[in-house]
Every structure is written in structure tokens, then in C-alpha cells.
Residue, then its C-alpha position, 0 to 999 in steps of 0.5 A: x099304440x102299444x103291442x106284445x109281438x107274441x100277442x095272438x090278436x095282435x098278430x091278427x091286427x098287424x096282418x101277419x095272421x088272417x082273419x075275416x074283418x067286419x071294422x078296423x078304425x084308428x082305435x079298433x078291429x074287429x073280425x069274426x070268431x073263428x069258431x062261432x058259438x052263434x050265426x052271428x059272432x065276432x070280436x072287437x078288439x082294441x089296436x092298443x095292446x090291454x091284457x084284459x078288462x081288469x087292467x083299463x084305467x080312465x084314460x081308457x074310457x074312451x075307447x071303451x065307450x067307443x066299442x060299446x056305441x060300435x057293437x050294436x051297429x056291427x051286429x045289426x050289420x053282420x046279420x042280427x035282427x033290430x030290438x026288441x025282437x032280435x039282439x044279441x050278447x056282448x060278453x067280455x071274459x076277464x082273467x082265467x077264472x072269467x074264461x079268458x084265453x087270449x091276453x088281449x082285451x076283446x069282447x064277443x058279439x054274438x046273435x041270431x036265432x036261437x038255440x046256439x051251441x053255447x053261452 
């Protein structure tokens, strides 16, 4: 698996920065928000270093679908209610102009009741 050793996350999945884990498996970590914009929110973020959503390729499909089947399981474990009458968001900023501040590929997972400060 590839990494960038000035990469903030991947710091975070080698252990030298400490973050609360929610999952780690062979392909992804996940871990929550340091500053949380709802109760319940944490990232997943793939182990293999991708700067951002607009540099996968289709041999990446894989891990894509993987962290698309794993968030709503995390969610319901780390506190949201089941749909319909719960949920929660998945957001994925992509570049400056999309919101992106860390260069590492990551989604957000974030619910619980609503009003939140943001989003």
C-alpha cells in the first residue's frame, strides 16, 4: 500500500498521530471527526495513500465499494438510527474548490438529530 509520510491521515493510520478508531481492516480506517459537525461523525479513509475522489481509477472500484457497504453499518453502530426514520449524510469533498483540506481521499459520516451546527 502506497503512503505520503507528510500525509496528516497517514500518520494517523501508521499510529504516530492518535485518533479514536471506530474500524480498521486490511483496506480502511476509520475514526472520529475531531471537530464534529453532528453527534455522530467520523471518516473513513482508505490505508492506500489517493490524494482525492477525482484521482481513483477502476482498479480502485473495489475499495470504493467496500466503503460505501461498510459506512452504513458503522453509522448504525456509532449511534444512528435505522432508516427511514434516522440516517445520516456521506460526504466526500473533492479538491479546494469542493472543500477538501486534507489530500487524502475520505469520506465523512455524519448523523443523529437534527439541527446540526453545519452541513
Amino acid at each position: 500500500m502506497s503512503h505520503d509520510p507528510n500525509c496528516l491521515f497517514c500518520k494517523i493510520i501508521e499510529g504516530k498521530i492518535p485518533s479514536k478508531k471506530v474500524h480498521e481492516d486490511e483496506l480502511v480506517y476509520a475514526f472520529h471527526d475531531i471537530n464534529p459537525w453532528a453527534p455522530v461523525h467520523f471518516l473513513i479513509i482508505p490505508k492506500k495513500h489517493i490524494p482525492s475522489l477525482a484521482h481513483v481509477t477502476g482498479a480502485d472500484a473495489g475499495l470504493l465499494g467496500h466503503i460505501m457497504v461498510l459506512a452504513p453499518k458503522l453509522a448504525l453502530q456509532e449511534g444512528c438510527r435505522p432508516y427511514p426514520e434516522g440516517g445520516f449524510r456521506i460526504v466526500a469533498n473533492t479538491g479546494l474548490e469542493g472543500g477538501q483540506e486534507v489530500h487524502h481521499m475520505h469520506w465523512h459520516v455524519m448523523g443523529g438529530p437534527r439541527p446540526w451546527l453545519r452541513g
